[in-house]
Backbone bond lengths (Angstrom), bond angles and torsions (degrees), N, CA, C in turn:
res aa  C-N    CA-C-N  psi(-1)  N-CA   C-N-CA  omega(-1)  CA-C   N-CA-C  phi
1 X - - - 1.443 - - 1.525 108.53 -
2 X 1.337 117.74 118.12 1.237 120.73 158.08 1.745 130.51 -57.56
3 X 1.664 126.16 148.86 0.864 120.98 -136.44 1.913 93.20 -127.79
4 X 1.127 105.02 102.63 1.522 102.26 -171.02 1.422 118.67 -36.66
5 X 1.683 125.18 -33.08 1.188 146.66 -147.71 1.798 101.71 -139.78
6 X 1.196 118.52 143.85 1.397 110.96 -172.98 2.055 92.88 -89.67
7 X 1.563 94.39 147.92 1.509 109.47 172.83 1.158 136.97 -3.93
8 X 1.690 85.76 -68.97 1.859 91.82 172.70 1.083 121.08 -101.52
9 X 1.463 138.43 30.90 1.394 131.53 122.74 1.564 138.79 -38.59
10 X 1.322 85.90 110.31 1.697 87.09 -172.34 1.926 108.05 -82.08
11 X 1.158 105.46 118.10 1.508 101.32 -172.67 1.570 124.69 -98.18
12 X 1.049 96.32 124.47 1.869 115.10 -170.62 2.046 100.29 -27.84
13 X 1.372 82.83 123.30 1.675 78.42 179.79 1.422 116.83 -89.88
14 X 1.552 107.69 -36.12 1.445 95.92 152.78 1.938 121.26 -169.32
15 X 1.313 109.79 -170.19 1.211 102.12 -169.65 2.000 91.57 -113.76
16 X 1.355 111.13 156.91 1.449 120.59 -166.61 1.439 99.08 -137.76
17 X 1.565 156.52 175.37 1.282 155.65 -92.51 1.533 120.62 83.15
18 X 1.584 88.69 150.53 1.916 101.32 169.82 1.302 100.90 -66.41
19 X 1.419 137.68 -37.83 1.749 124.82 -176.61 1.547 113.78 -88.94
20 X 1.271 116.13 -33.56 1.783 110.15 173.39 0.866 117.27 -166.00
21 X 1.564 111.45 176.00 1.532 119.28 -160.48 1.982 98.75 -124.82
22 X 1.899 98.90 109.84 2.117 65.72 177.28 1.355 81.97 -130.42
23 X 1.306 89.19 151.43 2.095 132.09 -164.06 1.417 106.46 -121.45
24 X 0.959 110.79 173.51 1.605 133.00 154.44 1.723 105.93 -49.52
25 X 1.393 91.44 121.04 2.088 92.77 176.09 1.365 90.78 -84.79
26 X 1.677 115.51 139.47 1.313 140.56 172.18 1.877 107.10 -104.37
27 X 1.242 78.48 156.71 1.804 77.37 165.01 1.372 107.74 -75.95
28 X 1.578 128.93 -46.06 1.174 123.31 165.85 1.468 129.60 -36.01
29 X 0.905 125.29 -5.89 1.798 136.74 -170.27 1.491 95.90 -97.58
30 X 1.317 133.78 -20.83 1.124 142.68 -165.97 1.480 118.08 -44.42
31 X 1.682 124.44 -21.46 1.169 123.80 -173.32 1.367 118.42 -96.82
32 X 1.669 125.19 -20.42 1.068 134.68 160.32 1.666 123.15 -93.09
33 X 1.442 105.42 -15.88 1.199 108.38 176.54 2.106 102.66 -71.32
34 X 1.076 99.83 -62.20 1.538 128.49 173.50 1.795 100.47 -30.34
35 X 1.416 124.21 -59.25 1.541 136.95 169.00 1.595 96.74 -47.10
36 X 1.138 125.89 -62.49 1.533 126.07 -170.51 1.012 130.48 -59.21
37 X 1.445 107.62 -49.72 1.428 111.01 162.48 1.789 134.24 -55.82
38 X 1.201 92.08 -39.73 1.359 121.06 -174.09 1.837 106.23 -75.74
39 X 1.335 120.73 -33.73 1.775 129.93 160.40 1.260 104.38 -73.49
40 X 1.743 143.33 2.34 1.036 122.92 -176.90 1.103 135.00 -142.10
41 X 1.380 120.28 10.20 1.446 149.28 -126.44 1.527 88.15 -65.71
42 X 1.362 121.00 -48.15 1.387 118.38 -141.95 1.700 86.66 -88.45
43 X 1.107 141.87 -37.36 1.347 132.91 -179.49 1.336 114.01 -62.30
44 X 1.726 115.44 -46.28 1.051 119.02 -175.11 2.202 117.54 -64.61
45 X 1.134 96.89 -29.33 1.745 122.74 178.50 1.835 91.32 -59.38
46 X 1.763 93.89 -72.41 1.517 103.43 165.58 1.799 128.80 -5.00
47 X 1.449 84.05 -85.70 1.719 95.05 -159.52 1.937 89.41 -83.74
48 X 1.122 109.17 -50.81 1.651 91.66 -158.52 1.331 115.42 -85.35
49 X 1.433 114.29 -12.30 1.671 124.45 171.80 1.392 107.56 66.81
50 X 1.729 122.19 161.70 1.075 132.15 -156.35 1.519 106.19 111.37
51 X 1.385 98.14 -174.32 1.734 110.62 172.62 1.521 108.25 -106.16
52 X 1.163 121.16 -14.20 1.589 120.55 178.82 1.664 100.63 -73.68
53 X 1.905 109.00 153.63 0.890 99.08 -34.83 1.590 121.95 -97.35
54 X 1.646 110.74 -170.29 1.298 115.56 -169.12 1.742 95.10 -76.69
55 X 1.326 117.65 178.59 1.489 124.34 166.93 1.679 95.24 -83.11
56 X 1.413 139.73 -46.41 1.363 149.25 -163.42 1.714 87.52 -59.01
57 X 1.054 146.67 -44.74 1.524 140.05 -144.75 1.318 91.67 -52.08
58 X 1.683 107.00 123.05 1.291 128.98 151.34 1.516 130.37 -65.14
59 X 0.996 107.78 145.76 1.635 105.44 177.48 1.483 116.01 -62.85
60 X 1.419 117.66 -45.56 1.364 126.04 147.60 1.515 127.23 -15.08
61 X 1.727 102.17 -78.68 1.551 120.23 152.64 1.445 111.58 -15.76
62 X 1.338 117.74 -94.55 1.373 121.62 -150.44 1.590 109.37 -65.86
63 X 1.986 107.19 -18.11 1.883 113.43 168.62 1.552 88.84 -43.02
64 X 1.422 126.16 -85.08 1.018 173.07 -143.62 1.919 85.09 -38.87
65 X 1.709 98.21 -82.80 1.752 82.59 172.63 1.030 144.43 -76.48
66 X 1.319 116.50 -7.65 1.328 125.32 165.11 1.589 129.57 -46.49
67 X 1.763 99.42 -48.17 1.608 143.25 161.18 1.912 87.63 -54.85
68 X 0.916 149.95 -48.90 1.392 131.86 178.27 1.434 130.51 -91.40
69 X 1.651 97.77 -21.17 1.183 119.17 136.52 1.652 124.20 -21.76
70 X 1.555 99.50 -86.45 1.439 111.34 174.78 1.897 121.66 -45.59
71 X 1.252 103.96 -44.06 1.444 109.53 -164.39 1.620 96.78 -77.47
72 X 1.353 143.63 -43.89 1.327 151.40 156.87 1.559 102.31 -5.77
73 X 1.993 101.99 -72.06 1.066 127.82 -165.99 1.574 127.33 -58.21
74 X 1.747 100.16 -34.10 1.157 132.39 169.18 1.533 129.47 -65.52
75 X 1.522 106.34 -28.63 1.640 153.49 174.66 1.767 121.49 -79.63
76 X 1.351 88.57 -18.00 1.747 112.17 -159.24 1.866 105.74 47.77
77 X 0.992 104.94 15.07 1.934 99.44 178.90 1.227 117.71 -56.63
78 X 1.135 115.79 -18.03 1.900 133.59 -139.54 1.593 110.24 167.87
79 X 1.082 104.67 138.82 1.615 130.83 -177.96 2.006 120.59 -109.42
80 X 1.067 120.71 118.38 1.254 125.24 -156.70 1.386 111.69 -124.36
81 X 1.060 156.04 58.21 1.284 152.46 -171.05 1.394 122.61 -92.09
82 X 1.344 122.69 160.88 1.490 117.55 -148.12 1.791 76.88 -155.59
83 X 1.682 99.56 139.71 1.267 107.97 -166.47 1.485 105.97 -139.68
84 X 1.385 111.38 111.69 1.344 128.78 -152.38 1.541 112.61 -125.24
85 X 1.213 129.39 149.70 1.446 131.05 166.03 1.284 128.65 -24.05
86 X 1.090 137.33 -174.03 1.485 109.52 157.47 1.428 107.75 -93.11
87 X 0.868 146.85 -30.73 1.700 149.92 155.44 1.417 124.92 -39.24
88 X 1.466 107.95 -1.77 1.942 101.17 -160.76 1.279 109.97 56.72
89 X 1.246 153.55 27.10 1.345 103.78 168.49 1.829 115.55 -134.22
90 X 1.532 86.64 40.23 1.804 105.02 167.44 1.247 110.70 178.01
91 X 1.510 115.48 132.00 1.034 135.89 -170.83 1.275 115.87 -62.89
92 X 1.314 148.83 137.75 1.461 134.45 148.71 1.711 110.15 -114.13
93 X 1.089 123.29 25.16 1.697 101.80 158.63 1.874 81.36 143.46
94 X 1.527 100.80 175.01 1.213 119.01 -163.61 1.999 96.54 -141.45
95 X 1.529 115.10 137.54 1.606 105.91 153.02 1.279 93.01 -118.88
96 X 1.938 109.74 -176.29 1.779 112.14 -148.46 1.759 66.86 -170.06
97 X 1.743 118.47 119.83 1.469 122.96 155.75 1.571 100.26 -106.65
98 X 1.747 96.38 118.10 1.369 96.12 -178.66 1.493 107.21 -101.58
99 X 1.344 115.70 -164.87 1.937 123.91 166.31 1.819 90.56 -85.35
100 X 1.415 86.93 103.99 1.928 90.58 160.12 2.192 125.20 -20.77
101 X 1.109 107.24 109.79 1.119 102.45 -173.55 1.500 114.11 122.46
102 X 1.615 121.89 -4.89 1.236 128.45 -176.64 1.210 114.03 -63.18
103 X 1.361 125.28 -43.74 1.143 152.84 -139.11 1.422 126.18 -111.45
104 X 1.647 104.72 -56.03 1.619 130.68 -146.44 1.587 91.95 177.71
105 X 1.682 117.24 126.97 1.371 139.38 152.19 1.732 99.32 -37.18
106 X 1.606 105.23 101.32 1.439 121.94 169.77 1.409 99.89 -75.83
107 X 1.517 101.00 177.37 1.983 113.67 175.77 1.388 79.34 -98.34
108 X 1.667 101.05 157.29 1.570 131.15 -152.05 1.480 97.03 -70.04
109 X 1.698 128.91 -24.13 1.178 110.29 -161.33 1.628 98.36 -115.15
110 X 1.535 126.08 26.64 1.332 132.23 -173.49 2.065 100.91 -68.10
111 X 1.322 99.53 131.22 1.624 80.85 172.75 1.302 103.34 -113.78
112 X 1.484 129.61 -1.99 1.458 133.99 176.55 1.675 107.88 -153.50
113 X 1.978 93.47 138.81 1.438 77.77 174.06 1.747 90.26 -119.71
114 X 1.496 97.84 153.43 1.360 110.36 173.23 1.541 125.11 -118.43
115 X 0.943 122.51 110.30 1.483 117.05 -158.92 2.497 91.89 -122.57
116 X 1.155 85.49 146.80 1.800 89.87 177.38 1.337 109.42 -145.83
117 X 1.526 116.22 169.90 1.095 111.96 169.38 1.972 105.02 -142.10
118 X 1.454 116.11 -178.37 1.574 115.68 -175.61 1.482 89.86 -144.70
119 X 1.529 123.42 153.17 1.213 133.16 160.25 1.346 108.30 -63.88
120 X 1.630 101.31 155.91 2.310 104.40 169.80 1.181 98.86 -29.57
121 X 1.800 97.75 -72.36 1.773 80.87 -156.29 2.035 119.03 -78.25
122 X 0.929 135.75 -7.75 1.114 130.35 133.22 1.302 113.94 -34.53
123 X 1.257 142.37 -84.58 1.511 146.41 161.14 1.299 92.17 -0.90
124 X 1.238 129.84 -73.06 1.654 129.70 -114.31 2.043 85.51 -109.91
125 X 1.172 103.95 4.73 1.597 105.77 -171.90 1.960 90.42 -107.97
126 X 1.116 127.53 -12.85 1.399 139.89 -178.79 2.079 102.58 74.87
127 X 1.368 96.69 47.19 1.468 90.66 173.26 1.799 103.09 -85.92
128 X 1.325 104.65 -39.59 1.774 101.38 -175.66 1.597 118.30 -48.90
129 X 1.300 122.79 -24.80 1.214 140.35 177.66 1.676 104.61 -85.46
130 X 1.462 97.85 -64.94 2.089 89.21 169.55 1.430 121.57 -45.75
131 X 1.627 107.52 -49.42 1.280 97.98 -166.78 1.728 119.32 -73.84
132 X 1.574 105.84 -17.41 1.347 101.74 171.68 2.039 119.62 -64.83
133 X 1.577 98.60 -39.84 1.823 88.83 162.27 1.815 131.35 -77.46
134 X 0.971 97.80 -20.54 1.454 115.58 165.00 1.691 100.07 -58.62
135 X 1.582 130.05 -72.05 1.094 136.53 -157.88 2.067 108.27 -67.11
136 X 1.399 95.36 -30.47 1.406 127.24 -178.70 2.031 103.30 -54.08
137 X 1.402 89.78 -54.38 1.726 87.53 -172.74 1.735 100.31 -92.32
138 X 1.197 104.00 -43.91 1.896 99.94 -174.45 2.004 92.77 -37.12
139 X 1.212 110.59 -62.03 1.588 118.45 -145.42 1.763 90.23 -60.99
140 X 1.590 111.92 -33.33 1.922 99.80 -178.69 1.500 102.16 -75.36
141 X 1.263 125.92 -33.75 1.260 123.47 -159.70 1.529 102.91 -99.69
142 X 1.291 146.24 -16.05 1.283 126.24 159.87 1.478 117.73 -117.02
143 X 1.597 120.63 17.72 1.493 98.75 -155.82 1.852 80.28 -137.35
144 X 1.297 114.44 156.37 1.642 121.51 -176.30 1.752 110.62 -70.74
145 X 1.329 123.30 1.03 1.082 111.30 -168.06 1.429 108.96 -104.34
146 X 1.706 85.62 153.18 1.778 92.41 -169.69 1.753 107.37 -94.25
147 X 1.480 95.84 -37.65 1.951 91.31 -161.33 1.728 93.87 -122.42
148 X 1.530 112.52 105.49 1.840 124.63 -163.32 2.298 77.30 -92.77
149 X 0.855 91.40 136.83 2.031 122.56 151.52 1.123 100.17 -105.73
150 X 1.115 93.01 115.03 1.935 111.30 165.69 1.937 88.77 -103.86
151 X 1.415 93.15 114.38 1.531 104.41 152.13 1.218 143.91 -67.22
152 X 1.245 95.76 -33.62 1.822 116.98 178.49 1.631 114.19 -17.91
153 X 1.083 123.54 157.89 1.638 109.87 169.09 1.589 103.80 -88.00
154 X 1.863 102.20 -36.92 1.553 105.71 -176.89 1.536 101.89 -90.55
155 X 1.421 131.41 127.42 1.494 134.58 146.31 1.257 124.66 -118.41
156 X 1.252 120.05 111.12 1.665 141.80 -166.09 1.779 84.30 -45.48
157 X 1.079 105.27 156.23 1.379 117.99 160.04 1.496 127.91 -73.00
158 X 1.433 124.19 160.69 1.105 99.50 -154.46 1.907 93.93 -127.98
């Protein structure tokens, strides 16, 4: 498995704020992550595009990727973050830095693509728009990559 980030990169564990806290997604997160997804399908389909997720997603299911989620993260292959209150105790949306091309045909010199999503009411609070400039400077200012692909279908203007 290739390694999005070389070895000894130590990778930002997380970002902190008055509106949220996003970390490393665990499989353990699985019960609020699982609520979020599942209140939002059509926003999340919306802004970040794809077929995920389905209405069928099992609770099982999303244990299941979350759990690959983690090991990715653990792997440095892939980046998984889970974006939560500041309290833990509700999810508002998740970003995922993949190898350009995961997703959607990147431009030739993309070295990460970052694609996210926010619950309705997250949405409707304008975090999907914050968190894309928030995610925008963290990724120049702590992470080695020069040229980020945002996959998203929706990207705030810049």
């Amino acid at each position: 498995m290739c390694n999005l980030v070389q070895k000894h990169f130590i990778v930002p564990e997380k970002i902190a704020n008055t509106k949220f806290i996003a970390r490393k997604l665990c499989a353990s997160d699985v019960y609020l992550d699982y609520l979020a997804v599942m209140s939002s399908i059509d926003t999340i389909r919306k802004t970040r595009g794809g077929s995920w997720p389905t209405k069928d997603l099992t609770f099982e299911d999303d244990l299941i990727d979350l759990g690959w989620h983690q090991r990715e993260f653990e792997n440095k292959s892939t980046f998984a973050y889970t974006v939560m209150n500041p309290e833990e105790t509700e999810c508002l949306g998740c970003f995922y830095l993949y190898k350009p091309g995961t997703r959607k045909e990147p431009p030739k010199d993309a070295d990460v693509d970052l694609s996210w999503w926010v619950t309705d009411k997250a949405y409707e609070q304008g975090l999907y728009e914050e968190l894309f400039y928030i995610l925008e400077s963290w990724l120049k200012e702590k992470w080695p990559f020069q040229h980020i692909f945002y996959s998203n279908n929706l990207i705030p203007n810049r």
